[in-house]
N, CA, C and O atoms as CSV, one atom per row, in Angstrom:
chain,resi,resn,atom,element,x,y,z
A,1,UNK,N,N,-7.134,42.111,-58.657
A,1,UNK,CA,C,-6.042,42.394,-59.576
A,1,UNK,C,C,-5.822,41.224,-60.531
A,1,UNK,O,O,-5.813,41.339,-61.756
A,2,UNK,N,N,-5.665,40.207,-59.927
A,2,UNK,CA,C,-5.347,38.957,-60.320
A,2,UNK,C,C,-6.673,38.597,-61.853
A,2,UNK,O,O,-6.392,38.102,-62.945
A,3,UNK,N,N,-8.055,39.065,-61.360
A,3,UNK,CA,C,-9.295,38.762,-62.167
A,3,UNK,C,C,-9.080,39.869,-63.304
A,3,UNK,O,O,-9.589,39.593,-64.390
A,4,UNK,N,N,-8.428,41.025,-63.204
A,4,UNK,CA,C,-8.367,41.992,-64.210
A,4,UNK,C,C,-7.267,41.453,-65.738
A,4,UNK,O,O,-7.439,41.661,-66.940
A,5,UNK,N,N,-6.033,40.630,-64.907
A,5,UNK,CA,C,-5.079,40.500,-65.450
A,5,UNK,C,C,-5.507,39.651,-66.509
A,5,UNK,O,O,-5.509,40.151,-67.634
A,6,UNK,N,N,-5.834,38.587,-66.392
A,6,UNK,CA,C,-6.877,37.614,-66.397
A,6,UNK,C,C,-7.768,37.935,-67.787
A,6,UNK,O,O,-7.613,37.326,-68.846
A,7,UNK,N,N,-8.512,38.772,-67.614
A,7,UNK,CA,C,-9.438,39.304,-68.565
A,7,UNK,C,C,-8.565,39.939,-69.715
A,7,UNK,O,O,-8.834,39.773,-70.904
A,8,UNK,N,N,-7.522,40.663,-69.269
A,8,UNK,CA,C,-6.922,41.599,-70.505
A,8,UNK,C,C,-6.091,40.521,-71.423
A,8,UNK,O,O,-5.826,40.583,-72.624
A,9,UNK,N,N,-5.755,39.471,-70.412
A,9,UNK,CA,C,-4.481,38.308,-71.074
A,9,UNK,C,C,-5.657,37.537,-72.309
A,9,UNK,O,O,-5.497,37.291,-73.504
A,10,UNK,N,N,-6.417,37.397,-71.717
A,10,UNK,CA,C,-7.707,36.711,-72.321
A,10,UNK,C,C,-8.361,37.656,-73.829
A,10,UNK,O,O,-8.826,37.198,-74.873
A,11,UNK,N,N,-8.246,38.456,-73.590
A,11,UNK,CA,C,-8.560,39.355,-74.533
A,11,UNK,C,C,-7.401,39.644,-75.288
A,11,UNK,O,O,-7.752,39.789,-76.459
A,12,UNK,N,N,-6.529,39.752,-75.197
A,12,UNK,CA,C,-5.296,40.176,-75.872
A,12,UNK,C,C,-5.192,39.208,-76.933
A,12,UNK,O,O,-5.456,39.385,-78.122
A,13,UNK,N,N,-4.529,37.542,-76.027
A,13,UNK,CA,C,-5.176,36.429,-77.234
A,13,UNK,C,C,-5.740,36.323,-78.101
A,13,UNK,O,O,-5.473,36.314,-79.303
A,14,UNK,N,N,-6.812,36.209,-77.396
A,14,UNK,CA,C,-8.019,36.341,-78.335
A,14,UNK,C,C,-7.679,36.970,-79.913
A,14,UNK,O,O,-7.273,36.430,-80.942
A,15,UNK,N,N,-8.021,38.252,-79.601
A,15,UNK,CA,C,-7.242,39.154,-80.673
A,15,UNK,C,C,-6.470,38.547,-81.613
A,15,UNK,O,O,-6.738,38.250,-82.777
A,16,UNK,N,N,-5.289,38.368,-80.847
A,16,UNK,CA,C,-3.840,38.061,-81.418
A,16,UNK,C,C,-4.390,36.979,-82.339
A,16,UNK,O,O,-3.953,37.094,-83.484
A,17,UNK,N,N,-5.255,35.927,-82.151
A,17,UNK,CA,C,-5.678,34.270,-82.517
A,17,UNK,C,C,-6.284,34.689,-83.793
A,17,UNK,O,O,-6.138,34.016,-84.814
A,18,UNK,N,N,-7.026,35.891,-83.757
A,18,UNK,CA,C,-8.152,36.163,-84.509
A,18,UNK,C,C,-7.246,37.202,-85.748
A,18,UNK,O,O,-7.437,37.398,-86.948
A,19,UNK,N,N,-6.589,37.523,-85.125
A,19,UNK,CA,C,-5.559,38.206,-86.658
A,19,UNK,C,C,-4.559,37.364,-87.680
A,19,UNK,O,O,-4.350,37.555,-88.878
A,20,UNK,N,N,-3.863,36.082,-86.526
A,20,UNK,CA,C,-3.660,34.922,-87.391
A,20,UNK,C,C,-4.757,34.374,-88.279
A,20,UNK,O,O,-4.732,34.339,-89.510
A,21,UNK,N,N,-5.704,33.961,-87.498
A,21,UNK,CA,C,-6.523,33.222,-88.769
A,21,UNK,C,C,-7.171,34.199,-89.942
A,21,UNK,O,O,-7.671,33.986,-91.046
A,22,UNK,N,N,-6.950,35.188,-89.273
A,22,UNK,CA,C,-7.654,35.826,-90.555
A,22,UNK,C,C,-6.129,35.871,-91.490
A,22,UNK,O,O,-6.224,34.886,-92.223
A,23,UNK,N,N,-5.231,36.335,-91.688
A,23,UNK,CA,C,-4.027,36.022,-92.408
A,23,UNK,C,C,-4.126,34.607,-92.982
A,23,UNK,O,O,-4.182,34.685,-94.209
A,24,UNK,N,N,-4.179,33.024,-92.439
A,24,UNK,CA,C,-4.777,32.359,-92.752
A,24,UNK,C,C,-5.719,32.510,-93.689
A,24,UNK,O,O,-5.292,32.502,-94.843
A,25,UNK,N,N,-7.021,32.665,-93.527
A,25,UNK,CA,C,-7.887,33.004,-94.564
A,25,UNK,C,C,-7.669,33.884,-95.345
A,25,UNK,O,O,-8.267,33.784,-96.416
A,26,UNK,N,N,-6.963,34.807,-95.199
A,26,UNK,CA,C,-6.629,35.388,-96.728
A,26,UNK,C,C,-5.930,34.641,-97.840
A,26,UNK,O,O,-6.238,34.632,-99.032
A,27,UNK,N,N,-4.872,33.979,-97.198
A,27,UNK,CA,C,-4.045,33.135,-97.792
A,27,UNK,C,C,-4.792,31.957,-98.388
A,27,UNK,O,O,-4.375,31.467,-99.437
A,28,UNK,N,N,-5.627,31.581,-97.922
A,28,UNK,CA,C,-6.338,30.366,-98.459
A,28,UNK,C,C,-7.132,31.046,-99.752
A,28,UNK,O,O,-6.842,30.794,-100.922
A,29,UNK,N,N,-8.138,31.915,-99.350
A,29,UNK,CA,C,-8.974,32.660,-100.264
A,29,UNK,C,C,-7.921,33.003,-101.222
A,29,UNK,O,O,-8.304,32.370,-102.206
A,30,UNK,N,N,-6.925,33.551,-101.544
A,30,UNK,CA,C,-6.107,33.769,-102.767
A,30,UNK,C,C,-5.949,32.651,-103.622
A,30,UNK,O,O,-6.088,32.436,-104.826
A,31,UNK,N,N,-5.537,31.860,-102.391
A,31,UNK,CA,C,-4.833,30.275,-103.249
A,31,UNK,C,C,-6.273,29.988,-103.577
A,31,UNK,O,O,-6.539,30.405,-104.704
A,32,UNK,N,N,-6.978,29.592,-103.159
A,32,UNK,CA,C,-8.631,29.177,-104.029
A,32,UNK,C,C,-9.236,29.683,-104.771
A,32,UNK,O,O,-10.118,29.130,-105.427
A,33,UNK,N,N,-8.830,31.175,-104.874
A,33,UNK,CA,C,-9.306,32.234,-106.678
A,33,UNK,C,C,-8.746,32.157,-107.884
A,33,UNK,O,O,-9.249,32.332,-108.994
A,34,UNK,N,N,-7.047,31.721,-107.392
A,34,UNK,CA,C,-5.842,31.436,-108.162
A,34,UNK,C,C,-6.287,30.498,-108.748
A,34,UNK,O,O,-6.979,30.749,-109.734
A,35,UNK,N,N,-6.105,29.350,-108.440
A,35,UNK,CA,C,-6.966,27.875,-108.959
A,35,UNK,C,C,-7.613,27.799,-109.784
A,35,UNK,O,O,-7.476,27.119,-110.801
A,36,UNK,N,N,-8.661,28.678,-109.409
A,36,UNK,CA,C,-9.429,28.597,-110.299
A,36,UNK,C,C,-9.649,29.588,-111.858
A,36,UNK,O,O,-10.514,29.547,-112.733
A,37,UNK,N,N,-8.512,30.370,-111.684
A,37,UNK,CA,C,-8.682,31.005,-113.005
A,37,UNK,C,C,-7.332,30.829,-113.590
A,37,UNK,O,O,-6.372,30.566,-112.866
A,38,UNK,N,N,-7.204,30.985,-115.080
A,38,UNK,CA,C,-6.073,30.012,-116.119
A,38,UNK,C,C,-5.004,31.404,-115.765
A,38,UNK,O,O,-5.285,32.603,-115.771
A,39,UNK,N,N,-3.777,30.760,-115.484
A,39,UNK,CA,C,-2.394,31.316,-115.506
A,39,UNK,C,C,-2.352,31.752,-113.583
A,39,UNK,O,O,-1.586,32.550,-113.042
A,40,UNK,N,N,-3.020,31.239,-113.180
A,40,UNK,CA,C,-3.496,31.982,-111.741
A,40,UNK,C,C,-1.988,31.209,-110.828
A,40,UNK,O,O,-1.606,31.597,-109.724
A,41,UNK,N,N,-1.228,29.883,-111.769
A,41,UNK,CA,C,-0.745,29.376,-110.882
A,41,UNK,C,C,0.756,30.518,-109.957
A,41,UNK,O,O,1.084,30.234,-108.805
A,42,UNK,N,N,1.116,31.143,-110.360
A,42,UNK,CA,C,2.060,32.235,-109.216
A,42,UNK,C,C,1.560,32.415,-107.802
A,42,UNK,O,O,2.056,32.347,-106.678
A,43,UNK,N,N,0.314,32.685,-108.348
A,43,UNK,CA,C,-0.253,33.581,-107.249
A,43,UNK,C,C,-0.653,32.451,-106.141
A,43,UNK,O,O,-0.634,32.749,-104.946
A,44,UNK,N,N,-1.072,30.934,-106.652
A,44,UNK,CA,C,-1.005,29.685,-105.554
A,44,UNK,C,C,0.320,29.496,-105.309
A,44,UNK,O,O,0.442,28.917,-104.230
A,45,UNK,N,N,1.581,29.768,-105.929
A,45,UNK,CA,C,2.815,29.527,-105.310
A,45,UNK,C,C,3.395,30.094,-104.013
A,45,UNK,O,O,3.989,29.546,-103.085
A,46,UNK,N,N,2.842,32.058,-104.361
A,46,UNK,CA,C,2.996,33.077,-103.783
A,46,UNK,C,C,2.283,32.518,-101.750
A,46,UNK,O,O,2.909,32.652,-100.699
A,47,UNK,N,N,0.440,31.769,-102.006
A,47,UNK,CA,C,0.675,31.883,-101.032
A,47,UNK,C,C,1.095,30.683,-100.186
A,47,UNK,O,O,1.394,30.722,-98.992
A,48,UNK,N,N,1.068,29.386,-101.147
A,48,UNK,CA,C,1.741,28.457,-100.502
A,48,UNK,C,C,3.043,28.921,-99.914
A,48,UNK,O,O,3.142,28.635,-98.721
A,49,UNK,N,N,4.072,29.562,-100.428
A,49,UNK,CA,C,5.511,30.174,-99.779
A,49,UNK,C,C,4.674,31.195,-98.702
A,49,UNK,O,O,5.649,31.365,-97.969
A,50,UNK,N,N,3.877,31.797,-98.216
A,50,UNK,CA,C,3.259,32.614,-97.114
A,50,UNK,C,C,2.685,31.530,-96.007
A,50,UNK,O,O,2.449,31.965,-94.879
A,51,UNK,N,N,2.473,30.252,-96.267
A,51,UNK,CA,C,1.600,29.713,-95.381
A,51,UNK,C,C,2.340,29.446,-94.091
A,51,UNK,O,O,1.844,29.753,-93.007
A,52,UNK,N,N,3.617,28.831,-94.212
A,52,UNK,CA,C,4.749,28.495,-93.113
A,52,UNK,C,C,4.889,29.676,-91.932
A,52,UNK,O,O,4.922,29.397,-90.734
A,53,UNK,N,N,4.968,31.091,-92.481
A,53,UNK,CA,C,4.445,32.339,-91.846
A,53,UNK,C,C,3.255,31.897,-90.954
A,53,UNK,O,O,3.399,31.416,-89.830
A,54,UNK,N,N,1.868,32.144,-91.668
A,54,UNK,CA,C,0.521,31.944,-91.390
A,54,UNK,C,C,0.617,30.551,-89.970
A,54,UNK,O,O,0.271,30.763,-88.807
A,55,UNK,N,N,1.019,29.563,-90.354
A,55,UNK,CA,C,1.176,28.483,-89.305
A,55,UNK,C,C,1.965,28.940,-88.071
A,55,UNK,O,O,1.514,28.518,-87.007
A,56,UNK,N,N,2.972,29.662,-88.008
A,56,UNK,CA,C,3.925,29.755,-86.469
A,56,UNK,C,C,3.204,30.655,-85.704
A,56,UNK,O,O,2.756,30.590,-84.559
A,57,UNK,N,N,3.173,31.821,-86.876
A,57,UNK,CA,C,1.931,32.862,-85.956
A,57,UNK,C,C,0.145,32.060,-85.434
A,57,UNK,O,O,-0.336,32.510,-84.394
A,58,UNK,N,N,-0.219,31.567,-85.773
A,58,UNK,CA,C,-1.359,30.597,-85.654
A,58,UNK,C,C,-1.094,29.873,-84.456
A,58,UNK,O,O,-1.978,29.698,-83.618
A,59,UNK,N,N,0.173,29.402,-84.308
A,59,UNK,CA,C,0.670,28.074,-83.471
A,59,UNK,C,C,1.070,28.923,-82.195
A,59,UNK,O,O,0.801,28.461,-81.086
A,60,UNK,N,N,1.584,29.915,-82.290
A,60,UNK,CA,C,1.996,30.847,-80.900
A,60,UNK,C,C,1.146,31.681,-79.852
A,60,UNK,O,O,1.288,31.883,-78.646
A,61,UNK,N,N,-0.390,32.343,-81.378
A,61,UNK,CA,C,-0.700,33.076,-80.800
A,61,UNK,C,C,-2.339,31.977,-80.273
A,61,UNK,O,O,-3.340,32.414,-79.706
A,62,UNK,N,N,-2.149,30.939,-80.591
A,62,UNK,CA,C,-2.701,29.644,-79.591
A,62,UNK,C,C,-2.285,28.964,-78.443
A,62,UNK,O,O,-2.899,28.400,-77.537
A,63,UNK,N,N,-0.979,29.164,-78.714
A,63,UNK,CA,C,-0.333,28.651,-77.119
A,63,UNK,C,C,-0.656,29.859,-76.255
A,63,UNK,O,O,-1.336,29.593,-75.263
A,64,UNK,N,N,-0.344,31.010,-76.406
A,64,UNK,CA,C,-1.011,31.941,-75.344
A,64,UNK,C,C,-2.086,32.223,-75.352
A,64,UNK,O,O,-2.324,33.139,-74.564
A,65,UNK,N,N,-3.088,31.795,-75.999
A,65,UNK,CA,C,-4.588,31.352,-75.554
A,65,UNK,C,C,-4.614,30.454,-74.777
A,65,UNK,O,O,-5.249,30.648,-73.741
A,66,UNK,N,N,-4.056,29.366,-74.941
A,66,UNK,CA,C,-4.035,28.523,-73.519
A,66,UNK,C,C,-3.521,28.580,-72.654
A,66,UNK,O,O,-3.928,28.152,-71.574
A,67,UNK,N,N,-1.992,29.369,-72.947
A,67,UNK,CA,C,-1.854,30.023,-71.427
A,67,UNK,C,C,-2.740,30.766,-70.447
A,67,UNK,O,O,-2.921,30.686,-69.232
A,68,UNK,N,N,-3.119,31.355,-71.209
A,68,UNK,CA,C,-3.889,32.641,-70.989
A,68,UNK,C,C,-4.760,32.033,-69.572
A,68,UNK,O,O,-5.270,32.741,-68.704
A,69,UNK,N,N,-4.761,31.184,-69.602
A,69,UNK,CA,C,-5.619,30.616,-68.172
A,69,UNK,C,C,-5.097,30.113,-67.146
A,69,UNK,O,O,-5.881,29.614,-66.339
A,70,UNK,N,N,-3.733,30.076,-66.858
A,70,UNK,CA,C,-3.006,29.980,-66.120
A,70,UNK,C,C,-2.781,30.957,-64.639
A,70,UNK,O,O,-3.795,31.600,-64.371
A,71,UNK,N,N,-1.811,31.123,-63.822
A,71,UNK,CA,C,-2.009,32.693,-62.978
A,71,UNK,C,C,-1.692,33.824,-63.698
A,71,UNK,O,O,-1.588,33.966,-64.916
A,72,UNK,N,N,-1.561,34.564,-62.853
A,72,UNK,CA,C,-1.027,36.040,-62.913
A,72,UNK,C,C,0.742,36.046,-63.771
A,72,UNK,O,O,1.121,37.000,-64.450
A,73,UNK,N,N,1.435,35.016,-63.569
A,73,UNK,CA,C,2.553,35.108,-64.238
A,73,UNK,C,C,2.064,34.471,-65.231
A,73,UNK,O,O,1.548,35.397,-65.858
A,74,UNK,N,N,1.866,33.564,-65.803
A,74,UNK,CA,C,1.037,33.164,-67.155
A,74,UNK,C,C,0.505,33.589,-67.982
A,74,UNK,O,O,0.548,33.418,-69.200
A,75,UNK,N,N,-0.093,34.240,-67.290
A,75,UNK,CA,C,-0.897,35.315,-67.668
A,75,UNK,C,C,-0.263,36.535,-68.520
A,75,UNK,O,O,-0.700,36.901,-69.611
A,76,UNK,N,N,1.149,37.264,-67.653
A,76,UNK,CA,C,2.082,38.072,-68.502
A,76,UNK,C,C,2.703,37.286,-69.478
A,76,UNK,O,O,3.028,37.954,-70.460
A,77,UNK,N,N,2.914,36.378,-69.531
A,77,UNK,CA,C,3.905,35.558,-70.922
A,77,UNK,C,C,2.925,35.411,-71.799
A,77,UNK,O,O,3.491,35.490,-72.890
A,78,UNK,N,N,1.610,35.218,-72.006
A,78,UNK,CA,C,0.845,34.987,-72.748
A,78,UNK,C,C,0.053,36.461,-73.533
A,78,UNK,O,O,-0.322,36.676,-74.686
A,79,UNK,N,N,0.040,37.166,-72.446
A,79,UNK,CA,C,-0.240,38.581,-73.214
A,79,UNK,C,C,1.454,38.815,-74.049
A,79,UNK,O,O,1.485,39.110,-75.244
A,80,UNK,N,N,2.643,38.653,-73.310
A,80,UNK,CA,C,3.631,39.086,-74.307
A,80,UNK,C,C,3.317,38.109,-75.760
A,80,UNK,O,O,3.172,38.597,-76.881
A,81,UNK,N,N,3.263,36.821,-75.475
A,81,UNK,CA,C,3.077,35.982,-76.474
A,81,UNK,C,C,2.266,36.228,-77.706
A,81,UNK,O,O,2.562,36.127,-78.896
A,82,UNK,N,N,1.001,36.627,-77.011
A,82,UNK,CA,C,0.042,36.528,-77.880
A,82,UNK,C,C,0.161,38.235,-78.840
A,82,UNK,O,O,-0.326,38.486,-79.942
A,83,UNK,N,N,1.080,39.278,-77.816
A,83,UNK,CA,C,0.797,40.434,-78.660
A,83,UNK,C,C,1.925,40.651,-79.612
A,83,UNK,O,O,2.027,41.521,-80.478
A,84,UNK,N,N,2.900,39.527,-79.231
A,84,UNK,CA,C,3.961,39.362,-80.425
A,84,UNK,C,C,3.491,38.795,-81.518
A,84,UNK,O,O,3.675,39.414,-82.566
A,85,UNK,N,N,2.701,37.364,-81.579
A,85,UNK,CA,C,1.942,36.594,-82.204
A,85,UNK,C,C,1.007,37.491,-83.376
A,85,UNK,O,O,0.661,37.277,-84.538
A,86,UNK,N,N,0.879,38.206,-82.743
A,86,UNK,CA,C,-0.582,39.017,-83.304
A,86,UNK,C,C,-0.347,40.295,-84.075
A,86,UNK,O,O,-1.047,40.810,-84.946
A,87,UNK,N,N,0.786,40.681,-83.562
A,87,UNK,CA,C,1.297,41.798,-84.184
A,87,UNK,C,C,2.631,41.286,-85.453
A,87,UNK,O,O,3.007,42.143,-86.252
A,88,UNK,N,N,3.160,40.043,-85.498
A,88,UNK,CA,C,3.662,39.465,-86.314
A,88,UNK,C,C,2.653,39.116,-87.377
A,88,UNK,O,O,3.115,38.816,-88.478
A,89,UNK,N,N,1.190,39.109,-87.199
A,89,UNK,CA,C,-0.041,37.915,-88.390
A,89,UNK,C,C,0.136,39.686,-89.007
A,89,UNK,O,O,0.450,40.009,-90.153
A,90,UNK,N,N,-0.184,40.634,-87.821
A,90,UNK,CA,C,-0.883,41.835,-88.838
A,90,UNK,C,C,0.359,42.164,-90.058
A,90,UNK,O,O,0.084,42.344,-91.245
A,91,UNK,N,N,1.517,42.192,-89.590
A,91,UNK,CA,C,2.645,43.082,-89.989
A,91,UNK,C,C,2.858,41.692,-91.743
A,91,UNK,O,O,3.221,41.861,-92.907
A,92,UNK,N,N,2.420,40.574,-90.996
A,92,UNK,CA,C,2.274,39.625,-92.277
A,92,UNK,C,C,1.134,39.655,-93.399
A,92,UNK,O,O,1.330,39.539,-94.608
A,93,UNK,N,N,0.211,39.791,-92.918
A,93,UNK,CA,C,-1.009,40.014,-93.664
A,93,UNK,C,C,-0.846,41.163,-94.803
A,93,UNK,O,O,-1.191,41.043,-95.979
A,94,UNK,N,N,-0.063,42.651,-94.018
A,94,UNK,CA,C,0.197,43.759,-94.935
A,94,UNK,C,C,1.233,43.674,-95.904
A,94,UNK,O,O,1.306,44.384,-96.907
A,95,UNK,N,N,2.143,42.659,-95.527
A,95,UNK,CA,C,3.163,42.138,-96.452
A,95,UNK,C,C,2.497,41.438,-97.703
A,95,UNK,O,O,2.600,41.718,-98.898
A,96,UNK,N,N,1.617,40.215,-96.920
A,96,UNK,CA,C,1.156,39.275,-98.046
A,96,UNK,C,C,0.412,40.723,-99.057
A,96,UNK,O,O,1.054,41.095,-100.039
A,97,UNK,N,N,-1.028,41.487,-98.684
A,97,UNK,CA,C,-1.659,42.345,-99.409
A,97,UNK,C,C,-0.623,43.515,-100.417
A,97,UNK,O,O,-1.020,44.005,-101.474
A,98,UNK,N,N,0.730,43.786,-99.800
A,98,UNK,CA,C,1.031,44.684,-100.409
A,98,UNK,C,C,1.737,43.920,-102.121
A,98,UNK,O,O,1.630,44.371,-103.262
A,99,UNK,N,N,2.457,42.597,-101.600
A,99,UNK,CA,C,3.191,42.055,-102.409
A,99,UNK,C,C,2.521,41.601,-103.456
A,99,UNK,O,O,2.886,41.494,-104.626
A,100,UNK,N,N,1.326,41.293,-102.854
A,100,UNK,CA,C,-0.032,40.597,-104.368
A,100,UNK,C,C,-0.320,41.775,-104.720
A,100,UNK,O,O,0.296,41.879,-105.781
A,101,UNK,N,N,-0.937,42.912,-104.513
A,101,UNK,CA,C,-0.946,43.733,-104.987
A,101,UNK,C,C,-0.566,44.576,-106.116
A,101,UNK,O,O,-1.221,45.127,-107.001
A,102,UNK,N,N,1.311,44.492,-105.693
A,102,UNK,CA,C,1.699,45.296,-106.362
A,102,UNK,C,C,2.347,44.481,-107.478
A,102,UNK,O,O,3.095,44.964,-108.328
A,103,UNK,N,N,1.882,42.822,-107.370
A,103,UNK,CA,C,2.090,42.086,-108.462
A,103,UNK,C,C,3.719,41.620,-108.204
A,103,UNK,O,O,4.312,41.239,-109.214
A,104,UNK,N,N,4.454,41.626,-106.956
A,104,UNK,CA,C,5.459,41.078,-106.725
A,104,UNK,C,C,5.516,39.498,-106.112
A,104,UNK,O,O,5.984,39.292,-104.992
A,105,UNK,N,N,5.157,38.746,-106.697
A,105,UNK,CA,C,5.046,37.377,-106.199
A,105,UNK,C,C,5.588,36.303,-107.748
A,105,UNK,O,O,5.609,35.075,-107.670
């Protein structure tokens, strides 16, 4: 039981880690297209004001990666952790895409 828990907490993380950084990298990739083309500067403002986001989710859904190896109770705080973590990068990511998008920044 204990080896199952284990695996899903581990995986859940994971996940969760891997939807922050990608939010991360979007945010970077904007700010580095912005830059580089004339009047682009909003859109580096837009995601510098997104990055503080990008960092807590990054920073949380890493601490329950390292929980994640802890027991069986560790194990549950870190799957809660990490699927809050992770489900906060996605729900951010669609924010950041919708708002550049629709040219609200």
């Amino acid at each position: 039981m204990g080896a199952v828990v284990d695996v899903v907490a581990f995986i859940v993380t994971l996940v969760a880690f891997v939807a922050a950084a990608g939010h991360g990298g979007y945010l970077a990739m904007l700010s580095s297209a912005a830059r580089k083309r004339p009047g682009g500067q909003p859109a580096v403002d837009f995601a510098r004001k997104r990055m503080p986001v990008t960092g807590v989710t990054l920073g949380v859904t890493l601490l329950a990666l390292l929980i994640s190896s802890g027991g069986v109770g560790a194990d549950i705080v870190a799957i809660l952790l990490g699927g809050g973590g992770g489900i906060a990068s996605v729900k951010a990511l669609q924010s950041s895409q919708t708002r550049f998008r629709s040219g609200r920044y």
